[in-house]
C-alpha positions as CSV (number, residue, x, y, z in Angstrom):
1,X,20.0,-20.3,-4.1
2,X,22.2,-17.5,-5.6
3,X,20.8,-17.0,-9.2
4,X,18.4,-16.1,-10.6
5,X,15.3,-18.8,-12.4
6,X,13.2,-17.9,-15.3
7,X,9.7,-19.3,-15.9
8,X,6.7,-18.4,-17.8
9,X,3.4,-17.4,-17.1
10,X,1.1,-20.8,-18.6
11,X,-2.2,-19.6,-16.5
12,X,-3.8,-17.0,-14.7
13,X,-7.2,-16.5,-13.1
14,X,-9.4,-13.6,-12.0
15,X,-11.8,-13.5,-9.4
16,X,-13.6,-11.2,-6.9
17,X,-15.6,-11.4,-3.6
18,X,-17.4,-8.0,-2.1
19,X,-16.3,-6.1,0.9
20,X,-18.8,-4.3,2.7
21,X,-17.1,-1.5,5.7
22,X,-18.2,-1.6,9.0
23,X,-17.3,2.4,9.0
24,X,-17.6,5.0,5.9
25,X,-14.1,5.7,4.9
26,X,-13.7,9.2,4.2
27,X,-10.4,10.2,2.1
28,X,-10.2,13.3,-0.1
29,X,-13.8,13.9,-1.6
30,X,-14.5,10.8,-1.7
31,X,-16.7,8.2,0.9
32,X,-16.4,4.6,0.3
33,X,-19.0,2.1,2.0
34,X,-18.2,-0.8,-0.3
35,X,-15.5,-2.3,-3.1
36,X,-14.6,-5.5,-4.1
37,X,-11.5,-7.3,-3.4
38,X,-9.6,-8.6,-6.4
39,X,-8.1,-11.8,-6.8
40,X,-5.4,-13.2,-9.5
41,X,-4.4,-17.0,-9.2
42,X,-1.6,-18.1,-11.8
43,X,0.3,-21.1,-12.4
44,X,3.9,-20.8,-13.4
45,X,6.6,-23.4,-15.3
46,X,10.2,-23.2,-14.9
47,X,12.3,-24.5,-17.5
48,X,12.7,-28.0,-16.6
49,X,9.2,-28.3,-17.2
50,X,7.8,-28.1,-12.9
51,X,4.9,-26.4,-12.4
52,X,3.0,-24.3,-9.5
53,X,0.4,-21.8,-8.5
54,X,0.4,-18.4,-6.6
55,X,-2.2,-16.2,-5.6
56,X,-2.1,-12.2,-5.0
57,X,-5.1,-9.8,-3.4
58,X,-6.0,-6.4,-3.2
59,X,-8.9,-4.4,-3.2
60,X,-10.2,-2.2,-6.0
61,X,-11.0,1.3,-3.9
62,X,-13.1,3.8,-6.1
63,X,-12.2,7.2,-7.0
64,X,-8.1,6.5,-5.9
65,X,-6.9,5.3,-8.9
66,X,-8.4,7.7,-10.9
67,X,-10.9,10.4,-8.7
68,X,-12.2,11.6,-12.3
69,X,-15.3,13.0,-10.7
70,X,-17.4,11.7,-13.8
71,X,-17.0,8.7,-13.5
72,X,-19.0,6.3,-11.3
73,X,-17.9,3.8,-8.6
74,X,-18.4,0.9,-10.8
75,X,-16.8,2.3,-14.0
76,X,-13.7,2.7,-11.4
77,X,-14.0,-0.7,-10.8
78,X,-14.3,-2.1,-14.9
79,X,-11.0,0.3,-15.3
80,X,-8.9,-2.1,-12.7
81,X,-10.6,-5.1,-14.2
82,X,-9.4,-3.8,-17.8
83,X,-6.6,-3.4,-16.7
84,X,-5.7,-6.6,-15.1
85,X,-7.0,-8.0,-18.5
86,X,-4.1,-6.3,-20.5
87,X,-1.4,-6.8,-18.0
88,X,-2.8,-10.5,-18.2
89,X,-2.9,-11.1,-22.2
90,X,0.7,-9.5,-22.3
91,X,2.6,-11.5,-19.4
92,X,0.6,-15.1,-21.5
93,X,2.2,-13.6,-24.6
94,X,5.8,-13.4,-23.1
95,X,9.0,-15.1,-23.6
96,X,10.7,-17.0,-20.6
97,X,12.3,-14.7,-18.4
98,X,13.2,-14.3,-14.9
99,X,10.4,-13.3,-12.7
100,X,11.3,-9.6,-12.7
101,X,12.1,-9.6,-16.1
102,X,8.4,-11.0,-17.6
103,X,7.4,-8.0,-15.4
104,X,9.9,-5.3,-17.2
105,X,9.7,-7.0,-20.9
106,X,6.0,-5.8,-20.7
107,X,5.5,-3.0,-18.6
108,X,6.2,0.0,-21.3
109,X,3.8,-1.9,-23.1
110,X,1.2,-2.6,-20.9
111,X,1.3,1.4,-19.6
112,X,0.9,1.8,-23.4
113,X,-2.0,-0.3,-24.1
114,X,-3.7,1.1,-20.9
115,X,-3.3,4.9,-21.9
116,X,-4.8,3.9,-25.3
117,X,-7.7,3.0,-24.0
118,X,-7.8,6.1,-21.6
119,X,-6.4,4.2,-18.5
120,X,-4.0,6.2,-16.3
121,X,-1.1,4.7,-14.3
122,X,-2.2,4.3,-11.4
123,X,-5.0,2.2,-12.9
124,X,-2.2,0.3,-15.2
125,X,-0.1,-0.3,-12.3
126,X,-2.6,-2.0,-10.7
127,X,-3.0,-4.8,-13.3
128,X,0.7,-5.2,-13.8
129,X,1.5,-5.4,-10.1
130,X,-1.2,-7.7,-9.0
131,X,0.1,-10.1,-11.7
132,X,3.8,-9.5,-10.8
133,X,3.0,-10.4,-6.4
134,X,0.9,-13.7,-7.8
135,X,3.7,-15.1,-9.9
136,X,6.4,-14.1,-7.2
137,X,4.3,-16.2,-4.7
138,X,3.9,-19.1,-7.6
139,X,7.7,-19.2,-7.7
140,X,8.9,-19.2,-3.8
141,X,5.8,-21.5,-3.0
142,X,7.8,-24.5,-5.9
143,X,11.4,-24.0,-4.6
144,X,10.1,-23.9,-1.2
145,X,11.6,-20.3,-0.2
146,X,10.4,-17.6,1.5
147,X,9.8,-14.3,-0.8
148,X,12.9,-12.8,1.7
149,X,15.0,-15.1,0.6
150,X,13.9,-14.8,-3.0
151,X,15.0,-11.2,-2.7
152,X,18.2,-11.3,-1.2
153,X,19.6,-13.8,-3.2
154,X,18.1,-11.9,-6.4
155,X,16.3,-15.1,-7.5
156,X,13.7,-13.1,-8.9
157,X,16.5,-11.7,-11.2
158,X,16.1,-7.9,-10.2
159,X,18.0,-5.3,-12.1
160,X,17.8,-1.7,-13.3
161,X,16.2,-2.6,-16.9
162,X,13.3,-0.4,-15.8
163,X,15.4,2.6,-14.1
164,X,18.8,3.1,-15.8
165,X,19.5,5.6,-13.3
166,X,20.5,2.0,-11.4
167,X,23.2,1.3,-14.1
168,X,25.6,1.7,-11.5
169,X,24.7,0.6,-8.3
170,X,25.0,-2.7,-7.3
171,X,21.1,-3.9,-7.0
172,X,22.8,-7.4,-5.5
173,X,24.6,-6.1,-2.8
174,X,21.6,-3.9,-1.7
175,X,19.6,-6.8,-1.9
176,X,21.2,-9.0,0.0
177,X,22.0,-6.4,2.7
178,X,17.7,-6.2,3.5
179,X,16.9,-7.6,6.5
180,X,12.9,-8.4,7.3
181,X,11.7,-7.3,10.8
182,X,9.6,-9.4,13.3
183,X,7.6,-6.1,14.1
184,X,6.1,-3.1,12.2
185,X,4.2,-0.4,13.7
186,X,0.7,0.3,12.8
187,X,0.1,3.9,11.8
188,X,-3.8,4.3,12.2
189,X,-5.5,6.8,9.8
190,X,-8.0,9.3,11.0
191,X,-10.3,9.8,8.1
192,X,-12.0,13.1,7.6
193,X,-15.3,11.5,8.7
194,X,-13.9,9.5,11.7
195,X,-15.2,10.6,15.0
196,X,-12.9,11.6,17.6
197,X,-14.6,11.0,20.4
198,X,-17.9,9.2,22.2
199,X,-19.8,13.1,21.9
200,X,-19.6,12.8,18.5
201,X,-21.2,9.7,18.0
202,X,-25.1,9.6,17.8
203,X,-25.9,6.9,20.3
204,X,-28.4,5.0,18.3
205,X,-25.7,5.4,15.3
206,X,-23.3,3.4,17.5
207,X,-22.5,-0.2,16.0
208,X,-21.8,-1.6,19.8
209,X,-19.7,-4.4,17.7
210,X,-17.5,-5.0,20.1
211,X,-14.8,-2.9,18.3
212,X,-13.6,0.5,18.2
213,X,-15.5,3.5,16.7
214,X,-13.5,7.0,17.7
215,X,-10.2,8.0,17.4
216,X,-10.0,7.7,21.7
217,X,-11.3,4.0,21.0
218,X,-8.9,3.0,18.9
219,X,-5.8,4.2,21.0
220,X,-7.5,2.5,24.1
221,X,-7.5,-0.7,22.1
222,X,-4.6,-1.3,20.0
223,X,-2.0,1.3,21.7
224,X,-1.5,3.2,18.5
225,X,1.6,5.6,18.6
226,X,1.6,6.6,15.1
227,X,-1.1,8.1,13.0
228,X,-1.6,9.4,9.7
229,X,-4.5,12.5,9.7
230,X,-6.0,13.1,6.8
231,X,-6.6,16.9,5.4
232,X,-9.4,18.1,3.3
233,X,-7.5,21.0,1.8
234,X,-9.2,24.3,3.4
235,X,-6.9,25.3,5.8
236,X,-9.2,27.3,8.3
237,X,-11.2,23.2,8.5
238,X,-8.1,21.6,8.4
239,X,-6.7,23.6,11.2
240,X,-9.9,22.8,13.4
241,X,-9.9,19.8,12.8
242,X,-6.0,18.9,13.7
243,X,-6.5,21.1,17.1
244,X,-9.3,18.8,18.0
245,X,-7.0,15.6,16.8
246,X,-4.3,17.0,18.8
247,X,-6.5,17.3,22.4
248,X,-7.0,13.2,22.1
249,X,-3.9,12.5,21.1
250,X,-2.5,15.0,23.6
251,X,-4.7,13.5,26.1
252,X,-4.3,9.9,24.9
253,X,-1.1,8.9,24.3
254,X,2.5,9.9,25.2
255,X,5.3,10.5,23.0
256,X,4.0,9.6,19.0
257,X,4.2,10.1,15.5
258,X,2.3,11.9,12.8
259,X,1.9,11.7,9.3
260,X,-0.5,14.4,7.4
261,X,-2.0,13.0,3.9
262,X,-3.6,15.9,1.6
263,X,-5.2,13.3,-0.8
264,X,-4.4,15.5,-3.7
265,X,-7.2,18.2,-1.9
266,X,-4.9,21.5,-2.0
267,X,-5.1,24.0,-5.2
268,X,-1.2,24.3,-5.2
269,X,2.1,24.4,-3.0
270,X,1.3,27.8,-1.4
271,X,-1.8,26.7,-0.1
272,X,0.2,23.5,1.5
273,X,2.8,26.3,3.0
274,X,-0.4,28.2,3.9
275,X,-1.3,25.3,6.3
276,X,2.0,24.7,7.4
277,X,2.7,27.9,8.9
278,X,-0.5,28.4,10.6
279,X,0.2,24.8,11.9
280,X,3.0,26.2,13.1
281,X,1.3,29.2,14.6
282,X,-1.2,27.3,16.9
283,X,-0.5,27.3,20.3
284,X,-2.6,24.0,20.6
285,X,-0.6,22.4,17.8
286,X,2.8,22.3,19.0
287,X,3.3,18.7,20.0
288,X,1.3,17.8,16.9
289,X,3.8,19.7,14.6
290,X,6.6,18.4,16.5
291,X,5.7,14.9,15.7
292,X,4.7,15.4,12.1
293,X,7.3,13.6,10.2
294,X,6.1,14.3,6.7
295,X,3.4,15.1,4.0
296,X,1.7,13.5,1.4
297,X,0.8,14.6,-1.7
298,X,-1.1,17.3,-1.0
299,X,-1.6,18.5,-4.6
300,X,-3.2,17.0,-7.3
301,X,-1.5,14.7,-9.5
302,X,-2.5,16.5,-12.5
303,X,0.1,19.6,-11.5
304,X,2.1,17.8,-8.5
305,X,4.9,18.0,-10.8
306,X,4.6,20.6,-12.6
307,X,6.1,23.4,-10.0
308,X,9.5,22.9,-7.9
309,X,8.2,23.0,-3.8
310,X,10.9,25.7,-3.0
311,X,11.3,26.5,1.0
312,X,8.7,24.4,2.2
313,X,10.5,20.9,0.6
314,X,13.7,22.0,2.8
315,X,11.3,23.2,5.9
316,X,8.9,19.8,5.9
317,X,9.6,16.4,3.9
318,X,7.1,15.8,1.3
319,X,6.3,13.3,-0.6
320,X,4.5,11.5,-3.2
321,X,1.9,9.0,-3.5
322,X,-1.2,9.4,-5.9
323,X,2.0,11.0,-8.7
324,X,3.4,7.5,-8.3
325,X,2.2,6.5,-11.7
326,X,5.3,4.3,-13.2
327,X,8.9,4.4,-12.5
328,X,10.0,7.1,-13.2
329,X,7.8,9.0,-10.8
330,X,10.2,9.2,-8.4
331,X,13.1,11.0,-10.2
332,X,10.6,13.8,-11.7
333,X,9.5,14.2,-7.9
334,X,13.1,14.5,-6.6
335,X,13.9,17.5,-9.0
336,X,11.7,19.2,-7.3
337,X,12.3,18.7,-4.1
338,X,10.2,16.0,-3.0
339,X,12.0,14.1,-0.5
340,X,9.8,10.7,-0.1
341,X,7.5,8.3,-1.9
342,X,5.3,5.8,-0.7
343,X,5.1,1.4,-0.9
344,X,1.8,0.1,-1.6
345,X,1.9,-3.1,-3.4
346,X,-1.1,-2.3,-5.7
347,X,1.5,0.0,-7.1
348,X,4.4,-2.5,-7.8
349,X,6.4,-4.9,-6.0
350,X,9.4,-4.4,-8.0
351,X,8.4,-0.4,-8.3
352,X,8.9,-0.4,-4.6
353,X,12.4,-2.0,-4.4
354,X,13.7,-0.1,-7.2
355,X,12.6,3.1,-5.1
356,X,14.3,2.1,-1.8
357,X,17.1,1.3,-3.7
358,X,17.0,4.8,-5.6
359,X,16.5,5.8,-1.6
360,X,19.9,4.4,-0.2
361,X,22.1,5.4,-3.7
362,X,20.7,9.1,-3.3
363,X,21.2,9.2,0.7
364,X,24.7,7.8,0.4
365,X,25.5,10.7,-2.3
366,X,24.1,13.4,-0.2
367,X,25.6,11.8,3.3
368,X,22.4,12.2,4.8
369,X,19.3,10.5,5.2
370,X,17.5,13.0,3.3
371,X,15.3,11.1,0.8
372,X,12.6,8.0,2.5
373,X,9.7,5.8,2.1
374,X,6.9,5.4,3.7
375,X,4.4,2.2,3.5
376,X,0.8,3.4,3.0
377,X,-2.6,1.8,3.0
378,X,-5.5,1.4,0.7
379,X,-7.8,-0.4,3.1
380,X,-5.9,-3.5,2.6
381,X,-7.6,-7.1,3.8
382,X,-6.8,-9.5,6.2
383,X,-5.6,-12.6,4.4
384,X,-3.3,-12.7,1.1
385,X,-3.4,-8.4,1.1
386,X,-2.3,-7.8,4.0
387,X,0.6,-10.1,4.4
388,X,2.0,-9.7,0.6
389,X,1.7,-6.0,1.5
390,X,3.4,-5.9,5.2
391,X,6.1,-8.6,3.7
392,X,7.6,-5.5,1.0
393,X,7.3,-3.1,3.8
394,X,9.6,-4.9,5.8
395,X,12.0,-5.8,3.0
396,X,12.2,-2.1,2.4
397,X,13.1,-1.1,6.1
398,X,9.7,0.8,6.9
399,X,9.4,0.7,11.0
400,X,5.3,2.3,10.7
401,X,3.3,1.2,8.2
402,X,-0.4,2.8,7.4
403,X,-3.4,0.9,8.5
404,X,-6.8,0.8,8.0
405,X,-8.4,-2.2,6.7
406,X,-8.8,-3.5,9.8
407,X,-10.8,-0.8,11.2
408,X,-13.1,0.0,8.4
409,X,-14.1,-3.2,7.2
410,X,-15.2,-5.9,10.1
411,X,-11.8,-8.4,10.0
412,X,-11.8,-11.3,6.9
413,X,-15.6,-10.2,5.9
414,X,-16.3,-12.2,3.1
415,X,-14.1,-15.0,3.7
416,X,-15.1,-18.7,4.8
417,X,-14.7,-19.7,8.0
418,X,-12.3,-22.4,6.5
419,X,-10.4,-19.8,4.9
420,X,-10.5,-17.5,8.1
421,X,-9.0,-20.8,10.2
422,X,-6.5,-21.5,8.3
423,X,-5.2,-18.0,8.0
424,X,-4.9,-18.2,11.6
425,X,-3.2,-21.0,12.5
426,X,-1.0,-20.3,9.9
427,X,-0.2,-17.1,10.9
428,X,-1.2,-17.1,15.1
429,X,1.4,-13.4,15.6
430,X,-0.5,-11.8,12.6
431,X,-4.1,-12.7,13.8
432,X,-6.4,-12.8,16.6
433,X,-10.1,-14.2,17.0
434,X,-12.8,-11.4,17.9
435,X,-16.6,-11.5,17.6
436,X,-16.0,-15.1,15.5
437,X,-13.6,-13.7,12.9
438,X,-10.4,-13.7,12.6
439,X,-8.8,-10.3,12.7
440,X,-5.9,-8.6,12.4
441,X,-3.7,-8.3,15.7
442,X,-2.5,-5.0,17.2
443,X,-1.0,-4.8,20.0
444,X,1.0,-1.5,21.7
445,X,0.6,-0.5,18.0
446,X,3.0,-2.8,16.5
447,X,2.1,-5.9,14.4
448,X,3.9,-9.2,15.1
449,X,5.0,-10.1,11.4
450,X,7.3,-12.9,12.3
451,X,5.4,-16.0,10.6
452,X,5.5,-14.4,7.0
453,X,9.5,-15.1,7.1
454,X,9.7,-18.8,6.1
455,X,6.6,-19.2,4.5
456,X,7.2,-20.6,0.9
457,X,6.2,-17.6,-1.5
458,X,5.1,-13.9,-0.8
459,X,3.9,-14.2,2.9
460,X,0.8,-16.1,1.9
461,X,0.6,-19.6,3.3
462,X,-3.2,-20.7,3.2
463,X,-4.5,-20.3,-0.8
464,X,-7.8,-18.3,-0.2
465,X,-11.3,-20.1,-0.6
466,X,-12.5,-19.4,-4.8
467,X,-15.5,-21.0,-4.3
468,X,-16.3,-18.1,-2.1
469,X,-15.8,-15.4,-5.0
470,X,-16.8,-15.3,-8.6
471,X,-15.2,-15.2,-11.9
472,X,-14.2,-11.4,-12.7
473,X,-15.9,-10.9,-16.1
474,X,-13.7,-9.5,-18.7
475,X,-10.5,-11.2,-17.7
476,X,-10.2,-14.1,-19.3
């Protein structure tokens, strides 16, 4: 295969099944117990008239996509439905196209129809890129190639149609120059609710399921080396909180690495430099700021890009995540002088390879590696989730990946044991068997992602059981 194959979108499907946590996920302002996990099965047709289905999963998390404080849980969760409605009724209504370019012949109008109806991007991305993941699966799974392969021999048909600041790079040579990795690094998060330690866990509050519950637990159990900490945006608690962090990890673990995520919490940039410097001021934070390798978006969206970061863009990398609304996102960032922007696939498979692209044109300019990306989580599932997610992150070159699905929710909860089976043996590096379900396997922190190479579409293998989930209403 060295071109590229257009099809159609003839079908797709929309279900749901709920996801209950094991532990209270505490990000931002927000504390999330429960969400469902979305669902879009589609059947594709090439031009000579063959047909197949794909499949693509992610979880609809409340008060992310849009943390309007008016609105509740479950209006947060009819947004991403609505929106998976649109980007649905538009990719039906298109012409034949390569797979890339059914997803950029509708997605100015999709974000359109979206913001018409009070939808922001974030929530419009959603529907798109769901669609996008479940037709590239559809398309590797009927010529019997894996989604690496799909990539670097641009069978997908990937160009810069969406970023004309591409026009001149060559998006084939960069393509075909990705290499996946057997490995990635897991990069636990510390939420701001997450106990540390055992003395800060009420004993008849403990879950005694067999897994871990604090911060020392996890580390003893999966040999994390990399974390991401979470920040709640008032420095004097943040700064308490990352000294107390830093004794366990201090403690804990040897030589690691450190992200910090504001979650949008600070008022503006000099509050971020506020906590920088006193960071830096700490006796008891010096390894921790040592290790720190960047931050994300600590101010909210709404005026993230409004202000140019000045001294503390060239002192700490920053970058953005939540201001990651379309494609363009990155370019506004870079002007002012964020250096980095995050992968998560509920955001855009093609989004993300346009970015790490954007990545090595800008690096080789500067003859540094100045600009990055990082792969971030959104309590993403074991199963279909999961693997589509960890497949782009190693096709973009990301060595530590967030996350956190497998800690807050209790492994393929939800799933049938049918499904659950044959996710394993599909997939023996990727999964483990704990407490009867199948789970997500960590190991000296790194995650053994060599089965997802060779398996016909994006990473999936095993289609999901339906007959455990329900129809999504409104997406028809």
């Amino acid at each position: 295969m060295s071109q590229s194959v257009k099809l159609r979108l003839v079908a797709a499907d929309a279900f749901e099944r709920p996801v209950t946590f094991r532990i209270p996920f505490r990000f931002g302002a927000v504390t999330v117990r429960e969400a469902p996990q979305a669902f879009i099965r589609v059947r594709i047709a090439l031009e000579d008239g063959r047909t197949a289905e794909g499949v693509s999963a992610e979880l609809m998390v409340p008060k992310w996509f849009d943390k309007s404080p008016h609105l509740t849980n479950e209006q947060n969760f009819d947004q991403l439905r609505q929106s998976l409605a649109i980007a649905r009724e538009h990719l039906l209504a298109a012409r034949t196209a390569t797979a890339f370019g059914l997803s950029a012949a509708v997605e100015a109008a999709h974000h359109a129809a979206c913001a018409k109806v009070g939808l922001d991007g974030l929530v419009a991305s959603f529907g798109l890129a769901l669609h996008e993941r479940a037709i590239i699966d559809a398309l590797g799974r009927l010529l019997d190639a894996d989604v690496f392969s799909l990539v670097r021999n641009n069978v997908l048909g990937i160009n810069a149609a969406t970023a004309p600041d591409l026009a001149g790079f060559q998006i084939d040579d960069f393509l075909g120059g990705l290499t996946p990795a057997n490995t990635i690094a897991a990069r636990h998060t510390v939420g701001l609710g997450d106990a540390l330690t055992a003395d800060e866990l009420d004993p008849s509050a403990r879950l005694n399921d067999g897994l871990p519950e604090t911060l020392e637990d996890v580390i003893a159990a999966y040999g994390h080396t990399a974390f991401k900490l979470k920040a709640r945006g008032d420095v004097p608690a943040d700064i308490d909180r990352l000294v107390r962090i830093a004794k366990v990890l201090d403690r804990n673990v040897g030589t690691y690495r450190a992200t910090l995520d504001g979650n949008e919490q600070f008022a503006d940039i000099d509050s971020v430099a506020e906590l920088w410097r006193r960071i830096g001021e700490h006796p008891r934070l010096v390894r921790l700021r040592q290790s720190i390798l960047f931050i994300e978006q600590p101010i909210a969206r709404a005026y993230a890009l409004d202000r140019p970061l000045g001294a503390l863009g060239d002192n700490v990398p920053l970058e953005i995540d939540e201001s990651d609304a379309d494609i363009g996102a990155f370019l506004r960032g870079r002007a002012l002088g964020y250096r980095g922007i995050s992968s998560k696939s509920c955001k855009g498979f093609y989004r993300a390879l346009l970015n790490r692209a954007r990545v090595a044109q800008w690096n080789a300019e500067a003859g540094a590696d100045r600009f990055f990306m990082s792969g971030e989580d959104l309590t993403t599932q074991a199963g279909v989730a999961v693997q589509q997610d960890l497949a782009l992150a190693s096709l973009i070159g990301i060595t530590h990946i967030e996350r956190n699905g497998h800690h807050y929710v209790d492994g393929m909860a939800g799933a049938s044991q049918d499904e659950q089976d044959r996710f394993l043996a599909a997939h023996p590096d990727l999964y483990r068997r704990a407490n009867g379900r199948a789970r997500l396997n960590i190991h000296d922190g790194e995650i053994r992602i060599g089965s997802l190479a060779g398996t016909a579409g994006l990473a999936v293998g095993p289609m999901p059981d339906f007959s455990t989930m329900q129809a999504m209403r409104g997406v028809t």
